[in-house]
N, C-alpha and C positions, 0 to 999 in steps of 0.2 A: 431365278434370283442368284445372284453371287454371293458367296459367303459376307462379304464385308458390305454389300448392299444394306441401305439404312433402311428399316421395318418399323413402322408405328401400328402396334399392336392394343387397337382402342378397347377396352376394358380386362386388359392384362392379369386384375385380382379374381374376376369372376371364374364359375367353370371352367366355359369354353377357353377363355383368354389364356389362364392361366396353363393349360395342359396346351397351347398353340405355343405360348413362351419355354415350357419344359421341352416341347420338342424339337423348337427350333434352335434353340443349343447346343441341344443332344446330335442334331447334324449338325452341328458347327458355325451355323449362321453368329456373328457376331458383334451386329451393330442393331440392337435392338432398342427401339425407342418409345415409352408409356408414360402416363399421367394418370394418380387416381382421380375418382371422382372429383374430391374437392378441390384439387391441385389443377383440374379443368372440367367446368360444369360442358360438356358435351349439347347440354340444352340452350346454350347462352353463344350463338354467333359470332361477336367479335372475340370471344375467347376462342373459340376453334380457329380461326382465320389467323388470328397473331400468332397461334400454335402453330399453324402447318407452314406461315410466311418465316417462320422463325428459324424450323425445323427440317424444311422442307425433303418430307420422307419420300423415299422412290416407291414403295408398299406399303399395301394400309388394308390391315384384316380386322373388319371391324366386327369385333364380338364383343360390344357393349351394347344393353337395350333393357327395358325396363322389362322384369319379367315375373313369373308369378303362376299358381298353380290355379286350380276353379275356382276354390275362394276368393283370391285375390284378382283375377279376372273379373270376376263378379261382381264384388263388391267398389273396384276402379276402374270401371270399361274409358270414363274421360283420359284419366291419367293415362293409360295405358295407349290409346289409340294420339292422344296430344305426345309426350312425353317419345313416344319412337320416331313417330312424324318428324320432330324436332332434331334427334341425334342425327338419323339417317341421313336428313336433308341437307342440315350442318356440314357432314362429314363428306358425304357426297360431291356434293359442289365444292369444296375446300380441295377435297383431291383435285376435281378439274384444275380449279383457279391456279393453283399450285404444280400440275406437270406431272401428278403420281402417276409413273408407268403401270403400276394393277392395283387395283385394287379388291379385294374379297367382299360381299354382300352375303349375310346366311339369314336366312329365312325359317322357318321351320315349318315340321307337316302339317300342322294346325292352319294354313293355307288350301291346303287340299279340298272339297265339297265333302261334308256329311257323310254323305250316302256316295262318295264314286265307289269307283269298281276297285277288288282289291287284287294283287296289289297295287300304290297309285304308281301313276306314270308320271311324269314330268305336264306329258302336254293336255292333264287333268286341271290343273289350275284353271278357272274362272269358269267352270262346265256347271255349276249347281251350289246352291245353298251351302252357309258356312254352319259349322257349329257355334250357336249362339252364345255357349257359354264364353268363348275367346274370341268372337269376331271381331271389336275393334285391335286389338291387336296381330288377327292375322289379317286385317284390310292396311291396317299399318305395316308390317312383312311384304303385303302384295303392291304398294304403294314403292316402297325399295325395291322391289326389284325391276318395279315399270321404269323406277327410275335412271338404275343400272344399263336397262335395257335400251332406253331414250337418248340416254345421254351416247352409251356406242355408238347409237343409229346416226344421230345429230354429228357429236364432235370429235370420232372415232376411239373412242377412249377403250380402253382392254378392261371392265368391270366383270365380275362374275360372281353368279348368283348360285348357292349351296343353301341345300335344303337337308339339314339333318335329322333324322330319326328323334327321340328321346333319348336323351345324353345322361347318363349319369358318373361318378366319378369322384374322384379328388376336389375339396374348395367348390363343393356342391352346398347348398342352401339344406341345411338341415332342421330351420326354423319350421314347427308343426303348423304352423296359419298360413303359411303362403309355399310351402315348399313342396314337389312335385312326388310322385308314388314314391322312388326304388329311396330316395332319402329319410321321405316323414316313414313309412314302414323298417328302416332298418333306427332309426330311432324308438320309432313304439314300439318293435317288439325288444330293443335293448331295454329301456326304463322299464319296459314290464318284465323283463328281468331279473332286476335286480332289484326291484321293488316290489319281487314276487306276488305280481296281479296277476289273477287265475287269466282273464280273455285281454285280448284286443279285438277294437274295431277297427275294421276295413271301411273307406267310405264305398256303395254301390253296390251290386249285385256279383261282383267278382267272375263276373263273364266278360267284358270289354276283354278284347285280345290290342298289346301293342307289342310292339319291339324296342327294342333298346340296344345299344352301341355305347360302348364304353370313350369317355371322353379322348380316352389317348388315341386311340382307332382314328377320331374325328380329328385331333390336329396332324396328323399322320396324315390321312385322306387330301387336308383343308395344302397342307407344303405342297402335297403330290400333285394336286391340281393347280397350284399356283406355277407346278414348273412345266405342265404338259398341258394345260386346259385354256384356250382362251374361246370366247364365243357368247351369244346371246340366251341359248338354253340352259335352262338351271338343271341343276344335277343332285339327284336324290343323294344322300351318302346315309347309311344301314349296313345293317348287316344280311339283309333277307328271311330273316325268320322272326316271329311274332311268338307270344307266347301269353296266355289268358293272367290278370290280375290276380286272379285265382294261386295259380302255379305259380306264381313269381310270390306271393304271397309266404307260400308253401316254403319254396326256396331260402326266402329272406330266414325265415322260423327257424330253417334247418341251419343255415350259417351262422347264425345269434346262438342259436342253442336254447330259444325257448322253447318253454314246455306248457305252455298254456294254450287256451283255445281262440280261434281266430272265430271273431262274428262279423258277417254283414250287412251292413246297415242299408236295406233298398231303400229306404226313405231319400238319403244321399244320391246325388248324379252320377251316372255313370260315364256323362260325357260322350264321344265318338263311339258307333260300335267297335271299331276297329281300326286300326292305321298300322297299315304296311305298307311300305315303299318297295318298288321296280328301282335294283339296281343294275339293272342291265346296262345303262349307259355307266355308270360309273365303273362298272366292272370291265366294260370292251377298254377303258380308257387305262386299263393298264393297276388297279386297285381292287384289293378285298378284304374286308375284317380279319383280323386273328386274334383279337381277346374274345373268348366262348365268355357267357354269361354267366355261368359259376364261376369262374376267374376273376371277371370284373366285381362281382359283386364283393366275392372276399377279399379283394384289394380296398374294395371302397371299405367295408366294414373295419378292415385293418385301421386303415386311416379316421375313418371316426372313432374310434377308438383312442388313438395317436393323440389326435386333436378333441375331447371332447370335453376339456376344460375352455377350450378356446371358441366352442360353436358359434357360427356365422350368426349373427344378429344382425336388423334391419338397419341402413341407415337414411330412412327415411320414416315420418312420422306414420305413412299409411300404409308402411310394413311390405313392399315392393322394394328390390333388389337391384341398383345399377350396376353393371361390370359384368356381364355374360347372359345370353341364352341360354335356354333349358327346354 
């Protein structure tokens, strides 16, 4: 990409979006082009279509998609599996129609089979059973990136498909009913701080091991591969190391400064045993993490903090989130 290369960066407020928009500045890119939600419903066809005819961006990283933790998975598997179908496909096809030289597709682990081997590989997709609690949503993931992949095959287009670890971050969903571990935890052990509640609950058995990558790492990763990465294989982006709900738990306590006792509730899901992604392709390709996980954690805490007058609220009735992956 050239600095003054025009960039439509689809759900810009969310996590992911937003720390792709901080980074892309920060190298100097400077013709960056977004719409919120309601200023373009992303699910609605002829509004994507008069947007990209209008606009016509050379790049289009699209980190908007309806998203949500196991409750919210759970309790809107339709939404969720209709609701991405719709963006992706939109957006997808609008790049063609429109001439976008690349375009980004991120997907997330939650694609991966249950039970593959750890850690995943890339060419693990579609080998075994999904986890049932987010299946329609990663069949909707796996549906983009067939799509990604199709459309290269078919009409030579340069799409590329990034699979991120667990993101946490800056302009992260800190709503307790739908929002993901390293967020709803650094919230409940904050309120039980200063609402000096002797415990919190953990949902699960606090054994599931995942990893996590701090959001900046990932827009950092997502430019690096935009300037060196073209091709049909989708590309893990992690950090390599996993670490038990348990410990990070622990961690979250330690950086809040609570002092109260952490319970967990087995009754609650524990979801995947485990998810760790193989970055060895991303790593030969020239990239590797540098925010360590105590770092990122106390930057995010900083920032909820900063902002906790301001917390992200749903804007939709059934309390799922447009404008980033997570």
């Amino acid at each position: 990409m050239e600095y003054n290369s025009k960039i439509y960066v689809a759900g810009h407020r969310g996590l992911v979006g937003s720390a792709i928009v901080r980074k892309l500045r920060e190298k100097g890119y400077n013709n960056l082009i977004y719409r919120t939600s309601k200023e373009l419903d992303l699910t609605d066809r002829k509004q994507v279509d008069q947007y990209f005819q209008e606009e016509k961006p050379e790049y289009v990283i699209l980190a908007a998609a309806k998203v949500g933790g196991i409750l919210a998975n759970n309790d809107y598997p339709a939404v969720f599996i209709r609701d991405n179908l719709m963006i992706q496909t939109n957006v997808i096809d609008a790049a063609y129609q429109n001439d976008v030289k690349k375009l980004v597709f991120f997907g997330s682990t939650c694609i991966y089979p249950k039970y593959t081997a750890q850690p995943m590989k890339e060419h693990s997709i579609l080998t075994g059973e999904l986890e049932k609690t987010n299946e329609p949503y990663a069949i909707a993931k796996i549906a983009g990136i067939k799509m990604c992949e199709s459309y290269n095959r078919q009409f030579g287009t340069d799409y590329i498909s990034l699979m991120p670890t667990n993101l946490y971050g800056p302009n992260d969903n800190f709503d307790l009913e739908n929002s993901h571990v390293v967020p709803a935890l650094i919230r409940k052990f904050h309120e039980a701080k200063i609402n000096s509640v002797p415990n919190v609950e953990v949902w699960g058995t606090g054994l599931p091991k995942r990893e996590f990558i701090y959001v900046d790492d990932l827009a950092d990763a997502t430019i690096h591969l935009i300037n060196n990465y073209s091709g049909n294989d989708i590309v893990n982006i992690g950090c390599g190391k996993d670490i038990s709900i348990k410990e990070l738990a622990e961690k979250i306590k330690t950086i809040v400064k609570y002092q109260g006792e952490i319970i967990y509730n087995s009754e609650k899901p524990d979801g995947t045993p485990r998810k760790l992604v193989d970055v060895t392709r991303l790593n030969a390709l020239g990239w590797e993490a540098s925010i360590s996980l105590n770092k990122g954690l106390k930057m995010t805490y900083d920032w909820y903090l900063e902002n906790e007058d301001q917390k992200r609220v749903d804007e939709s009735a059934m309390g799922v989130k447009l404008g980033g992956i997570r």
